[in-house]
RODO-2510 file (C-alpha; in nm, 4 decimals, decimal comma):
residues 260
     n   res          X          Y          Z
     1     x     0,4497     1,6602    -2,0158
     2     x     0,4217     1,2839    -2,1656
     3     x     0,4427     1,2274    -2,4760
     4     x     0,0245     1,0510    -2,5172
     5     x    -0,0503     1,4319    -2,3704
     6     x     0,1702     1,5756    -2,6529
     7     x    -0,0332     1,3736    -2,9057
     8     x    -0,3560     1,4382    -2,7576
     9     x    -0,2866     1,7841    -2,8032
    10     x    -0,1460     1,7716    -3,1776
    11     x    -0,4776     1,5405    -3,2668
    12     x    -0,7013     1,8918    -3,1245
    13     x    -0,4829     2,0902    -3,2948
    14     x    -0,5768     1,8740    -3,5924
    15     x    -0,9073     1,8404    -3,5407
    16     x    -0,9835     2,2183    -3,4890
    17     x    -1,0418     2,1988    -3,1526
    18     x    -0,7213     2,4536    -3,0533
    19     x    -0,5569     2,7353    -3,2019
    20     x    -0,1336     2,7483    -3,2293
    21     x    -0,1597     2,9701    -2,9650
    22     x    -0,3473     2,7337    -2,7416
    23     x    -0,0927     2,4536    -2,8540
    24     x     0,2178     2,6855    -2,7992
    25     x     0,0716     2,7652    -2,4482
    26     x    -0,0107     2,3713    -2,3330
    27     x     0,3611     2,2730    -2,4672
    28     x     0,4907     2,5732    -2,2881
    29     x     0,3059     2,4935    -1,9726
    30     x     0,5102     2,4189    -1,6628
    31     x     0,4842     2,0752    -1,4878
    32     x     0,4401     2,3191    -1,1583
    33     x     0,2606     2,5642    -1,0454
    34     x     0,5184     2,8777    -0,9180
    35     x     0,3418     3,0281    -0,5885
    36     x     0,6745     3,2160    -0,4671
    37     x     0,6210     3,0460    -0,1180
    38     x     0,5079     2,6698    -0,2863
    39     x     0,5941     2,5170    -0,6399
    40     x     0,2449     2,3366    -0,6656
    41     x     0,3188     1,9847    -0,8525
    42     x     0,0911     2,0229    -1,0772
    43     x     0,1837     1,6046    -1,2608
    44     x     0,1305     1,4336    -0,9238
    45     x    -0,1842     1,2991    -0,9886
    46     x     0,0015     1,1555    -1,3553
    47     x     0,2719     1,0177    -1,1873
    48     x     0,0853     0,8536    -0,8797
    49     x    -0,3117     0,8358    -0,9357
    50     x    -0,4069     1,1469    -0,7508
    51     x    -0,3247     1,5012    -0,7049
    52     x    -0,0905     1,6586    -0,4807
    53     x    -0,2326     1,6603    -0,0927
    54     x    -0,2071     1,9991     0,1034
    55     x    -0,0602     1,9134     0,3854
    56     x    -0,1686     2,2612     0,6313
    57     x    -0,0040     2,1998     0,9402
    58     x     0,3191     2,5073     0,9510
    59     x     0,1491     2,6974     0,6630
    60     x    -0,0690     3,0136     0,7098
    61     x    -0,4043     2,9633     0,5790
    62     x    -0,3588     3,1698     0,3019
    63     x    -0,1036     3,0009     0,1709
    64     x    -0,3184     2,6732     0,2054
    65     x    -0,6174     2,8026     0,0698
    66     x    -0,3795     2,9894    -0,2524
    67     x    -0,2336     2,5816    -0,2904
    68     x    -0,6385     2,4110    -0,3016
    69     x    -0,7135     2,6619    -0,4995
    70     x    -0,4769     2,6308    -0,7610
    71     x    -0,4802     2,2320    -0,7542
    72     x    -0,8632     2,2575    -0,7999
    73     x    -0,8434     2,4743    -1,1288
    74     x    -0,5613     2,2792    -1,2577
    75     x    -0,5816     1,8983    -1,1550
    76     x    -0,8502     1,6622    -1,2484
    77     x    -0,9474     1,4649    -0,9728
    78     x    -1,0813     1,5503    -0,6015
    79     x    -0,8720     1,7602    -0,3821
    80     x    -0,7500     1,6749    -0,0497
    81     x    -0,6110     1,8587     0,2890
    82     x    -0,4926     1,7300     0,5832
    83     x    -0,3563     1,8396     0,9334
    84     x    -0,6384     2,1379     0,8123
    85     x    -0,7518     2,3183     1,1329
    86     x    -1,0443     2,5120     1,1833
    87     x    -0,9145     2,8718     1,0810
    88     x    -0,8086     2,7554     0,7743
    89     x    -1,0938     2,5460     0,7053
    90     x    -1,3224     2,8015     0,7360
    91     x    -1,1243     3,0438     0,5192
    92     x    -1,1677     2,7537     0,2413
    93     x    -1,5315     2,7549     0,2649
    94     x    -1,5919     3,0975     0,2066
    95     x    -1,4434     3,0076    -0,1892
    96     x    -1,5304     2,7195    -0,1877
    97     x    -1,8733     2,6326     0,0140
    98     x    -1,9047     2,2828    -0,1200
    99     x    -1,5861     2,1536     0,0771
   100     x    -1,6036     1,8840     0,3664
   101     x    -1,4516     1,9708     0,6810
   102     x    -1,4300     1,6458     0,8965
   103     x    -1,2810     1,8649     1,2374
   104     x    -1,1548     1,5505     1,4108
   105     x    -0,9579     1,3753     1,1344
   106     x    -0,8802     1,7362     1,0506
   107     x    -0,9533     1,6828     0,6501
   108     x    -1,0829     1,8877     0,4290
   109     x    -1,2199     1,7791     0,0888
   110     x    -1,3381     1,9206    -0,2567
   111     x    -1,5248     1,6427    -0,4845
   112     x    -1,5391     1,6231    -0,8197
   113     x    -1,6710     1,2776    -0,7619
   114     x    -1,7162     1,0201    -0,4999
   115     x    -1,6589     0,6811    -0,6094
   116     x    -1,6352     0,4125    -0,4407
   117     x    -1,3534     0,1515    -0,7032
   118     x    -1,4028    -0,2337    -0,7057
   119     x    -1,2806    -0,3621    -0,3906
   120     x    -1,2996    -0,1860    -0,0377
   121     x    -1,0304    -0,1137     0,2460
   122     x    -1,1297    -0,1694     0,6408
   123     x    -0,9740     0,0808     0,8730
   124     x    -1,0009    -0,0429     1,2372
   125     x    -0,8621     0,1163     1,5496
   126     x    -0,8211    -0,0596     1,8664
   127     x    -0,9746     0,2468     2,0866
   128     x    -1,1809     0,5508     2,0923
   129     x    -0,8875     0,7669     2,1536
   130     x    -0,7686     0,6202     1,8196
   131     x    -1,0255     0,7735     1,6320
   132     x    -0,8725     1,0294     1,4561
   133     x    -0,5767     0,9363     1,3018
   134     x    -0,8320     0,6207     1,2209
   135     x    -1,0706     0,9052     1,0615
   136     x    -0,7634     1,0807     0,8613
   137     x    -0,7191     0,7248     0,7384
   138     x    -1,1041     0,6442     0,6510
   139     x    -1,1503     0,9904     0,4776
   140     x    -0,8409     0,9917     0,2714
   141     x    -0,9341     0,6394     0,1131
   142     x    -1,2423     0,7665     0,0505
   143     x    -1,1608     1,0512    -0,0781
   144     x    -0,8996     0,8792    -0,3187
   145     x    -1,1917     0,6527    -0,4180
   146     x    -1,2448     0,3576    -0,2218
   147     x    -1,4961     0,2105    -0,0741
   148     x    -1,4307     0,1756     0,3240
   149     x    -1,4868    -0,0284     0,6586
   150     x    -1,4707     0,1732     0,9879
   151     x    -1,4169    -0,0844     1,3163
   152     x    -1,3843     0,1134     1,5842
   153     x    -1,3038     0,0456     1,9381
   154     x    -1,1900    -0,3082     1,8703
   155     x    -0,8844    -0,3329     2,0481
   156     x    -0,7016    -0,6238     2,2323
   157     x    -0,8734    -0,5869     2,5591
   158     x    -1,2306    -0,6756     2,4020
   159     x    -1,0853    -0,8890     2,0837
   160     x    -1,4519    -1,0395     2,0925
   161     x    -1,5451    -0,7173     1,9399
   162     x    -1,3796    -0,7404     1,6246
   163     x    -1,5032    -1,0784     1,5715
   164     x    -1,8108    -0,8687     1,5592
   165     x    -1,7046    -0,7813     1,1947
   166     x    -1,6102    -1,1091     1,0412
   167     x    -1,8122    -1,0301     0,7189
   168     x    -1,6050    -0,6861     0,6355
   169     x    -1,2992    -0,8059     0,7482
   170     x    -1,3417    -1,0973     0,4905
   171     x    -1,4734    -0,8811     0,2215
   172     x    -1,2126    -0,6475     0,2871
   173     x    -0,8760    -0,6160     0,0233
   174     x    -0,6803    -0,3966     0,2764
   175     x    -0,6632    -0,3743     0,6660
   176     x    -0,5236    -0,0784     0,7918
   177     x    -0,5191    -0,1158     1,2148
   178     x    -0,4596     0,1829     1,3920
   179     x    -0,3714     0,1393     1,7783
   180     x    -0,1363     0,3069     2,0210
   181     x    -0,0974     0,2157     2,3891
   182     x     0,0874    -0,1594     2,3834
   183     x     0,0141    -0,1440     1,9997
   184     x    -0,0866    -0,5454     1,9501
   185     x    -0,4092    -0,5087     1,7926
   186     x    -0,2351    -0,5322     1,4382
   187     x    -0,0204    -0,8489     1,5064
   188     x    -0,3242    -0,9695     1,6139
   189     x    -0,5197    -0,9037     1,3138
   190     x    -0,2254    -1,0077     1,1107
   191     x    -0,2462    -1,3666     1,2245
   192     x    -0,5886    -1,3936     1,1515
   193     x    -0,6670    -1,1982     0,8527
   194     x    -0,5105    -1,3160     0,5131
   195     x    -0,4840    -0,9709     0,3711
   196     x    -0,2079    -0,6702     0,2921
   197     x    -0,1973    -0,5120     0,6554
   198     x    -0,1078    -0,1503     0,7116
   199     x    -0,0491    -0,0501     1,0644
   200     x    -0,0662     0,2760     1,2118
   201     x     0,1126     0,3394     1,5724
   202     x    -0,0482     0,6490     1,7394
   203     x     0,0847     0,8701     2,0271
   204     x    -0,1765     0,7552     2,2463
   205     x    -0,1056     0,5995     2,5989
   206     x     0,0639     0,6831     2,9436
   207     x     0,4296     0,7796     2,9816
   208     x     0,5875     0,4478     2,9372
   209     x     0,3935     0,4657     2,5751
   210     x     0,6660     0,7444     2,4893
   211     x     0,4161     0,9322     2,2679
   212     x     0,3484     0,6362     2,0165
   213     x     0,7202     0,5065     2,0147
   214     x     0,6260     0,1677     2,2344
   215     x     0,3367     0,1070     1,9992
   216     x     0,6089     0,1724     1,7002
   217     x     0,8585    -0,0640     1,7950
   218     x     0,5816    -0,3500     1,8561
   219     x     0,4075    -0,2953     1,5177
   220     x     0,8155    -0,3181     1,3910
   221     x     0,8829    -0,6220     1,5685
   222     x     0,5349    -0,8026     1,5023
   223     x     0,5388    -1,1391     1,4877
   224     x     0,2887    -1,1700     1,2302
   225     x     0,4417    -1,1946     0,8746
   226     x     0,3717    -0,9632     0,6385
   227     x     0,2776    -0,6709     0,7941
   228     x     0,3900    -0,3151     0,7187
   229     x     0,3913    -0,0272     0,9382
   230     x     0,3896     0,3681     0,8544
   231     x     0,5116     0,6459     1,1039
   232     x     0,2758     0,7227     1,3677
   233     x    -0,0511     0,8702     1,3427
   234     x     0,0224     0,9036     1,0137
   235     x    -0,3073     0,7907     0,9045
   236     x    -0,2838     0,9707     0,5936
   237     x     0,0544     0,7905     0,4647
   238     x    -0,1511     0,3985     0,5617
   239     x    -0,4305     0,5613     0,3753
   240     x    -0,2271     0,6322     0,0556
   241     x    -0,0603     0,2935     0,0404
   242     x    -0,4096     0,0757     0,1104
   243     x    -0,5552     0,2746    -0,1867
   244     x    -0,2503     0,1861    -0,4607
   245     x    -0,3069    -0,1679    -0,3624
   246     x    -0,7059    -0,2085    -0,3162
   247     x    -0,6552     0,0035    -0,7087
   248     x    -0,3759    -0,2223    -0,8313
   249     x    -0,6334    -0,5253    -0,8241
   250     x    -0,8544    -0,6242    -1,0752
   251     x    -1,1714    -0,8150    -1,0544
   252     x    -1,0324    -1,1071    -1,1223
   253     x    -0,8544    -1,0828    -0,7528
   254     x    -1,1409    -0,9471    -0,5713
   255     x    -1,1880    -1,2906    -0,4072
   256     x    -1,2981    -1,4140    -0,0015
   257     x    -0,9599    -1,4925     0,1637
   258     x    -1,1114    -1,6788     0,4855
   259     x    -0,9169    -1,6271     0,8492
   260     x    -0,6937    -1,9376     0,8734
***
């Protein structure tokens, strides 16, 4: 516990708001959550900006559904699962009907809120097949409260399409460019687009693709400056970073950055 939560506590204490006991208990209180099969971080969303994301995929979904339903009771912001298929989604909704299944970016959601922040992050994937580790991406930004872009089906092969969307991808704070087959459509991007650019390799392709590893290696070896790439299909991890940085600026930096 921090020490301003310490003092917010001592100034109800003082104010008559809690009781010693309730005081004892909060200072007591473990930064965790003990679930025998998880330790639920339960200061995740103090350290970083939002609460600990259940990530389903090798857990039963009982122990999911025990993990949102402990982070809901005890965190303060919006909850978030991902890699959430539909057994376990549909377990989730029986406590909790109010919670947003998105089947293809296989997300689930519980809002406190939906916000949308000051400044907005464009997710665009270069194909159809693309769509959803571009969704995972879309939803989690959302979800973590920004406002968001989709471009879909804008790859290399049609780049007139993206120039489609000159007025979001100006408006835009964050690119994140999901593609997999030859992976190019983020260098491209990159050396038009003045902007922090997150891109996402994905497995698609044909064999010589070797399940996202060609697309990998080109987004690695981009020759656009600047560009940063996550694991692939890891939508979710592109997603997370986009968010700290659309957050991290303030109005003041919330300016047009025309293509070169």
């Amino acid at each position: 516990m921090m020490n301003q939560e310490k003092y917010e506590i001592l100034n109800r204490y003082r104010n008559g708001e809690l009781s010693e006991e309730d005081v004892l208990a909060a200072l007591q209180e473990k930064p965790f959550a003990d679930l025998g099969f998880a330790k639920v971080d339960l200061d995740r969303e103090k350290r970083g900006g939002f609460p600990e994301v259940v990530y389903c995929e090798g857990k039963t979904k009982e122990q999911s559904l025990e993990i949102i339903r402990v982070l809901w009771q005890r965190s303060r912001g919006n909850v978030l699962a991902t890699r959430c298929d539909a057994q376990t989604a549909a377990a989730v909704k029986e406590i909790f009907p109010e919670a947003e299944y998105h089947p293809l970016a296989r997300t689930l959601a519980l809002y406190r809120e939906k916000k949308e922040g000051k400044g907005c992050i464009a997710v665009i994937s270069a194909g159809t097949s693309d769509l959803a580790v571009a969704e995972e991406a879309a939803i989690t930004a959302e979800v973590m409260g920004n406002k968001v872009y989709r471009i879909f089906d804008a790859g290399v092969a049609g780049i007139h399409r993206l120039f489609a969307h000159d007025k979001e991808l100006k408006e835009a704070r964050v690119l994140i460019v999901v593609a997999g087959m030859d992976g190019a459509l983020p260098s491209v991007v990159g050396g038009l687009i003045k902007k922090p650019l997150i891109a996402v390799p994905t497995d698609i392709g044909y064999g010589a693709s070797f399940n996202g590893l060609a697309a990998l290696l080109a987004m690695l070896n981009s020759c656009a400056a600047g560009i940063t790439v996550v694991n692939i299909n890891n939508g979710f991890g592109a997603a997370c970073a986009a968010s700290r940085i659309n957050q991290l600026v303030g109005e003041e930096g919330n300016e047009d950055h025309d293509r070169d």
